[in-house]
N, CA, C and O atoms as a GROMACS GRO file, in nm:
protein
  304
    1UNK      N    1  10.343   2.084  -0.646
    1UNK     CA    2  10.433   1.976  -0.683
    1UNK      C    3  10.570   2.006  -0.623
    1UNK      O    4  10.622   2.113  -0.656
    2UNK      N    5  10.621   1.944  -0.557
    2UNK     CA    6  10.760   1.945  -0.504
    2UNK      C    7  10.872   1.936  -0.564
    2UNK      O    8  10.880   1.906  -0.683
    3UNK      N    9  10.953   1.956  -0.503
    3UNK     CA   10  11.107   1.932  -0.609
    3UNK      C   11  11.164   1.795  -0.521
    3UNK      O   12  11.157   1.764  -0.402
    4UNK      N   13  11.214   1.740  -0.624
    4UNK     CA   14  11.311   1.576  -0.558
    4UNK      C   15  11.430   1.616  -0.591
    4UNK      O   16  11.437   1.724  -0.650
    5UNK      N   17  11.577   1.529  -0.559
    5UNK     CA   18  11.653   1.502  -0.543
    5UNK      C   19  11.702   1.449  -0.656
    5UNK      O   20  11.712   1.326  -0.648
    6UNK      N   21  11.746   1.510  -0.795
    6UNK     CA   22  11.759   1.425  -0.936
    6UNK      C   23  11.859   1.343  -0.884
    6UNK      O   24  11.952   1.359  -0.806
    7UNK      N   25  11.803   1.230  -0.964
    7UNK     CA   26  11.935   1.089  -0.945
    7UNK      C   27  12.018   1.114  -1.045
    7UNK      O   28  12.059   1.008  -1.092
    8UNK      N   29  12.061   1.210  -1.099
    8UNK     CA   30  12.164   1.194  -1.218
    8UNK      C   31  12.235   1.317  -1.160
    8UNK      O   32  12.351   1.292  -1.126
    9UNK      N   33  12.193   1.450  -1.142
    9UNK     CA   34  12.282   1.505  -1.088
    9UNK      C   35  12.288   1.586  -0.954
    9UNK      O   36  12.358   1.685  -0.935
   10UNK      N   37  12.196   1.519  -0.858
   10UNK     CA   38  12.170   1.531  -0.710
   10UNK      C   39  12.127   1.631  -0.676
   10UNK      O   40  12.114   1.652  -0.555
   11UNK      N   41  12.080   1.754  -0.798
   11UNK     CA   42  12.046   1.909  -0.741
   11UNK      C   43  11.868   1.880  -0.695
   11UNK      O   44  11.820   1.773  -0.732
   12UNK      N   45  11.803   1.951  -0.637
   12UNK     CA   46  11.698   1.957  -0.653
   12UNK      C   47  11.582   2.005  -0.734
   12UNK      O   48  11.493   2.086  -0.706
   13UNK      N   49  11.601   1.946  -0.825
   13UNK     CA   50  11.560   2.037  -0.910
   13UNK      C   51  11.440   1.907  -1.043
   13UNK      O   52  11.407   1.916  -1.161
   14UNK      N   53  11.424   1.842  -0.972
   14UNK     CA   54  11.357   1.687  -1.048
   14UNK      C   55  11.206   1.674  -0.991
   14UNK      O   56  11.163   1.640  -0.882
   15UNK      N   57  11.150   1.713  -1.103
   15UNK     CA   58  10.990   1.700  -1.078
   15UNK      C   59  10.899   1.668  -1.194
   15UNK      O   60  10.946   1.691  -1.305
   16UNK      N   61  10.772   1.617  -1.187
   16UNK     CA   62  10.732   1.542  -1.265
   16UNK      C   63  10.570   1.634  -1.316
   16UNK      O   64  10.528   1.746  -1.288
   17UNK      N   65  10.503   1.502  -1.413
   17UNK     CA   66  10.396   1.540  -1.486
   17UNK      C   67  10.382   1.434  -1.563
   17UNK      O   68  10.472   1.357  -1.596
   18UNK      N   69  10.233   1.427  -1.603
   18UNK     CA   70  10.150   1.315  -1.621
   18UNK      C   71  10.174   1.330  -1.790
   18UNK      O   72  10.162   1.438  -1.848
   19UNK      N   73  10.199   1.243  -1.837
   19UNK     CA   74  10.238   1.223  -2.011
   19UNK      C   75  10.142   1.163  -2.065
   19UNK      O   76  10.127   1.042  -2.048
   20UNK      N   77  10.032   1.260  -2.167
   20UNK     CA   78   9.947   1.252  -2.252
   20UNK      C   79   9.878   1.102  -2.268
   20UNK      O   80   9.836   1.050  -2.165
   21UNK      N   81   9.865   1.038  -2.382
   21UNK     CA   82   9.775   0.897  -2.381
   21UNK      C   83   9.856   0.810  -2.311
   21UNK      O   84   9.796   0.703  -2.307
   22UNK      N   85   9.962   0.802  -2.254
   22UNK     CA   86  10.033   0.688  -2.196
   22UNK      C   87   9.965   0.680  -2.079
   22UNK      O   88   9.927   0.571  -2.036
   23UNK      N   89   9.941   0.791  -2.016
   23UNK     CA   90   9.947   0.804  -1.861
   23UNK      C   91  10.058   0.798  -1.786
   23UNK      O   92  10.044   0.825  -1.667
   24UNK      N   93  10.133   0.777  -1.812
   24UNK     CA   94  10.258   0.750  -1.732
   24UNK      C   95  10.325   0.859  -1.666
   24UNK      O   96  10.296   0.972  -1.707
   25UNK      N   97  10.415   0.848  -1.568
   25UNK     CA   98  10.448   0.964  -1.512
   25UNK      C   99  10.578   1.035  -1.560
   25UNK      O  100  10.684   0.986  -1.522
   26UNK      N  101  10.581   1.128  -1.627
   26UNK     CA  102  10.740   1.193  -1.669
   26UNK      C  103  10.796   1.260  -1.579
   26UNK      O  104  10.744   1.355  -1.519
   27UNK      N  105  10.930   1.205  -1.560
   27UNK     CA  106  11.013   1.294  -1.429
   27UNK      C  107  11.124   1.372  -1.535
   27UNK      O  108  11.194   1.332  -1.628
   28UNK      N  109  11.101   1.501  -1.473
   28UNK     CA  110  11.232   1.583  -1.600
   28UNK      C  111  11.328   1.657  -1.468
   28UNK      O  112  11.288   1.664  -1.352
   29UNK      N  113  11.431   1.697  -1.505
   29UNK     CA  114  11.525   1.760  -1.408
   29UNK      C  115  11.529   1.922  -1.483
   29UNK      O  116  11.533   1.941  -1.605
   30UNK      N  117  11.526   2.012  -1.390
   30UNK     CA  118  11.505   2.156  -1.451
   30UNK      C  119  11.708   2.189  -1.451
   30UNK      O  120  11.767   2.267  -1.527
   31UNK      N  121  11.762   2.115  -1.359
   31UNK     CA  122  11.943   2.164  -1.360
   31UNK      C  123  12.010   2.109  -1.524
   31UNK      O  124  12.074   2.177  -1.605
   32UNK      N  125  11.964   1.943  -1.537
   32UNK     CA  126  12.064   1.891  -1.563
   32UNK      C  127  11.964   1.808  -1.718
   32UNK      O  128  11.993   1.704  -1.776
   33UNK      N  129  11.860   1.891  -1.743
   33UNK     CA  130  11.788   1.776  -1.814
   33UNK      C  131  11.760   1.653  -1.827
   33UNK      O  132  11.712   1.586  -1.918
   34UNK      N  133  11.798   1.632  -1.721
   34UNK     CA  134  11.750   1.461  -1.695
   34UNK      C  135  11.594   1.395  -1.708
   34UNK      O  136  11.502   1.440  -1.640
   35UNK      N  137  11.577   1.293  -1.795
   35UNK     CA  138  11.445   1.290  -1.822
   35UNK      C  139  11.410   1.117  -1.781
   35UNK      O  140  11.475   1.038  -1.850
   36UNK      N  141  11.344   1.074  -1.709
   36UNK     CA  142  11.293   0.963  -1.679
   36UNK      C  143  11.203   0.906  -1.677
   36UNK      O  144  11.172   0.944  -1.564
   37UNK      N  145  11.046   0.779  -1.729
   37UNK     CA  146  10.984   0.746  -1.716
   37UNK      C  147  10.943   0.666  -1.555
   37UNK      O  148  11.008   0.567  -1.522
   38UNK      N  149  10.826   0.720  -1.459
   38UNK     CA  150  10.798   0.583  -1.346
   38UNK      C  151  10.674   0.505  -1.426
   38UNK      O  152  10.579   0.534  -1.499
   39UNK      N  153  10.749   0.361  -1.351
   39UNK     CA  154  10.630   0.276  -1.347
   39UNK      C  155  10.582   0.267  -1.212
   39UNK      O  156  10.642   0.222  -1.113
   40UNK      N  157  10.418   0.334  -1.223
   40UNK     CA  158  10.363   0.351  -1.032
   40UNK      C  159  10.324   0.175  -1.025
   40UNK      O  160  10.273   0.130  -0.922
   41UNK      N  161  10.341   0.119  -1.097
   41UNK     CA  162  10.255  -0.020  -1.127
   41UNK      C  163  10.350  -0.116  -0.994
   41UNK      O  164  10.316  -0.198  -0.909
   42UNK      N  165  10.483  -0.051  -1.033
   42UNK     CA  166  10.602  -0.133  -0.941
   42UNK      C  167  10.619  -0.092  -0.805
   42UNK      O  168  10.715  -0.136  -0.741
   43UNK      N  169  10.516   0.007  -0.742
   43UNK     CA  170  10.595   0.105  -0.657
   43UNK      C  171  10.568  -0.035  -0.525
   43UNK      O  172  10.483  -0.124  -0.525
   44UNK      N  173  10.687  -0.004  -0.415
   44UNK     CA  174  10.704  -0.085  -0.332
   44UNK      C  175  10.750  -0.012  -0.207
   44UNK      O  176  10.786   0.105  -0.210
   45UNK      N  177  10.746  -0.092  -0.091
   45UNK     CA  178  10.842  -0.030   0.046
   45UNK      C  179  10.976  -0.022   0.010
   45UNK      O  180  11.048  -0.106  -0.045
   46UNK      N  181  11.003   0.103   0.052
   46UNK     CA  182  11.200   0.146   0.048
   46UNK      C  183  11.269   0.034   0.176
   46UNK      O  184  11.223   0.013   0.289
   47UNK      N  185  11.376  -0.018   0.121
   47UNK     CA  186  11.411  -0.068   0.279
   47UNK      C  187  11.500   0.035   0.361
   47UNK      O  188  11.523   0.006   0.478
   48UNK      N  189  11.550   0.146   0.314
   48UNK     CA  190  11.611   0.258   0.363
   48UNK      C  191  11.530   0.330   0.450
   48UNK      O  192  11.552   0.346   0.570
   49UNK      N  193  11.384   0.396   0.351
   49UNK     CA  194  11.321   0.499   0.493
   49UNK      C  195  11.235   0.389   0.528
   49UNK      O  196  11.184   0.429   0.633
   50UNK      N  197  11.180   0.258   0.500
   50UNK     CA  198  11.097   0.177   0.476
   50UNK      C  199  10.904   0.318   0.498
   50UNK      O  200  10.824   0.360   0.582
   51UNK      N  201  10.938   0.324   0.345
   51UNK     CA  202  10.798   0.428   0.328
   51UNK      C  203  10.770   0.369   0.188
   51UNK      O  204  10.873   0.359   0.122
   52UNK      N  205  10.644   0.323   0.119
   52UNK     CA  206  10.628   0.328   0.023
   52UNK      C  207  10.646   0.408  -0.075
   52UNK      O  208  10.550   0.468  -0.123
   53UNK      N  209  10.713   0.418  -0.100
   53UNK     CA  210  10.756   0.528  -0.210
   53UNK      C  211  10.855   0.491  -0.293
   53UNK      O  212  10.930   0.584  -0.321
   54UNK      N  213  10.884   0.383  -0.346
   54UNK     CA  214  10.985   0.328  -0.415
   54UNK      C  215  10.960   0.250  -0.576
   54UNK      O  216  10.962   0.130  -0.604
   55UNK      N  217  10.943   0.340  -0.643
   55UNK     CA  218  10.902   0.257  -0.761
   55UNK      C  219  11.023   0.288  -0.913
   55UNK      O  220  11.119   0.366  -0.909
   56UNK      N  221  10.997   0.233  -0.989
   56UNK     CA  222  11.095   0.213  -1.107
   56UNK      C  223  11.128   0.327  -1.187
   56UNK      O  224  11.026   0.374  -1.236
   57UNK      N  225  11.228   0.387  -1.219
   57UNK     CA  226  11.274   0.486  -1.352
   57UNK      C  227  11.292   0.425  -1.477
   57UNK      O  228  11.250   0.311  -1.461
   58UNK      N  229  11.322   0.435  -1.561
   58UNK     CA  230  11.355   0.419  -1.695
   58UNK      C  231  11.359   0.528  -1.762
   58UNK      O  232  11.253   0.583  -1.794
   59UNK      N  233  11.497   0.587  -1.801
   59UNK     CA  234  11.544   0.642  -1.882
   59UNK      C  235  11.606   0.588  -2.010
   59UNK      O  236  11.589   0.467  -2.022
   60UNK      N  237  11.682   0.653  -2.118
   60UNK     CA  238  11.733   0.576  -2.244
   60UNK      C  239  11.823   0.500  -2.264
   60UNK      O  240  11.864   0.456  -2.371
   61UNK      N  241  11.870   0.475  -2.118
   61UNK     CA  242  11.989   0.366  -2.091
   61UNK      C  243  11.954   0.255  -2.018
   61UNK      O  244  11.975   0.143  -2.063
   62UNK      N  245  11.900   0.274  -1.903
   62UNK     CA  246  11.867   0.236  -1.777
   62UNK      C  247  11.758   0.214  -1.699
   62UNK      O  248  11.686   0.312  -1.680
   63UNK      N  249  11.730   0.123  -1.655
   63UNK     CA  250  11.599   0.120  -1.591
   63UNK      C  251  11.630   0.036  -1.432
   63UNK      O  252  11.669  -0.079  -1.410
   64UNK      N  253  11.598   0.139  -1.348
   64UNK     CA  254  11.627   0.117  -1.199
   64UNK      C  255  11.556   0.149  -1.068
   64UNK      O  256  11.478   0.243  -1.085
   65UNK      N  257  11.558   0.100  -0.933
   65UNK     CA  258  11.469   0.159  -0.855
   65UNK      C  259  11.486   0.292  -0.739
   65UNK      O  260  11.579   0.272  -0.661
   66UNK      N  261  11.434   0.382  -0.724
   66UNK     CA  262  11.438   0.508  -0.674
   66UNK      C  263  11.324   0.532  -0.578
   66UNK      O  264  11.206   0.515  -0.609
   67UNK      N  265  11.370   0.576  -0.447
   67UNK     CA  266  11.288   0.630  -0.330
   67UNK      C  267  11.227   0.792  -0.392
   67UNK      O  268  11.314   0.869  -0.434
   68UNK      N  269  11.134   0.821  -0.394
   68UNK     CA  270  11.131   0.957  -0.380
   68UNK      C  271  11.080   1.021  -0.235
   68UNK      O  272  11.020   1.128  -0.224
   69UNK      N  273  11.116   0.932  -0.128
   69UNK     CA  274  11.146   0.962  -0.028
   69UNK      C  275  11.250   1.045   0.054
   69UNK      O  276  11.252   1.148   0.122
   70UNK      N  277  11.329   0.955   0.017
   70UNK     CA  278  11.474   0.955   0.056
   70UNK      C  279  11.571   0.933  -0.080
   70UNK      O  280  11.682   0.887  -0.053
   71UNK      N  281  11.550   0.953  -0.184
   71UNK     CA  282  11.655   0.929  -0.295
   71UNK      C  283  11.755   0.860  -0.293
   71UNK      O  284  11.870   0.898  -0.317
   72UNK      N  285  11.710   0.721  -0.254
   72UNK     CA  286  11.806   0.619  -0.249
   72UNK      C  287  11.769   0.569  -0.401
   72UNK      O  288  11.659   0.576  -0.455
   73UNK      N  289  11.867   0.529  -0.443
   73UNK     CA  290  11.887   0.412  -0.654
   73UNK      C  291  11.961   0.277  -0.577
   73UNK      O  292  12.052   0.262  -0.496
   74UNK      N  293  11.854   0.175  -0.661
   74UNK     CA  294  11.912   0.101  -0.612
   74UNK      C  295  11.907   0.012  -0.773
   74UNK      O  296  11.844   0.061  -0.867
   75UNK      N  297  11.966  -0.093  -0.783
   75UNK     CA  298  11.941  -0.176  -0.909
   75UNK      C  299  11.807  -0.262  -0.930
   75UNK      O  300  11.727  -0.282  -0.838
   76UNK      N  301  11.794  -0.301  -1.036
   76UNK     CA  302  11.679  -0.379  -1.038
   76UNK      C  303  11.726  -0.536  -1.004
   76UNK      O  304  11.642  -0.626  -1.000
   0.00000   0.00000   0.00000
């Protein structure tokens, strides 16, 4: 499993795991505790790297879209 680019505090240090009966994917940050839900349901082409790899976060504030390509956030 790789390390990403946390969108909250840009270290590398943001990697994920599959969350019990939901299925869903949990992204946690090992720097900054940053914790985020994806929806793979949304994932789409980035227009930045244009690579599929662009699908939705939701955290306890916010819910927005993220490359894990290229770690571009963009709004919904």
């Amino acid at each position: 499993m790789a390390l990403q680019i946390c969108p909250k505090c840009k270290e590398n240090s943001f990697t994920w795991f599959i969350g019990g009966k939901s299925h869903l994917t949990n992204w946690s940050c090992f720097n900054c505790d940053y914790e985020a839900k994806e929806n793979e349901s949304d994932e789409c082409i980035c227009e930045n790297c244009e690579k599929k790899t662009k699908t939705k976060l939701k955290d306890k504030e916010t819910e927005y879209w993220w490359c894990s390509n290229c770690s571009t956030i963009s709004d919904l």
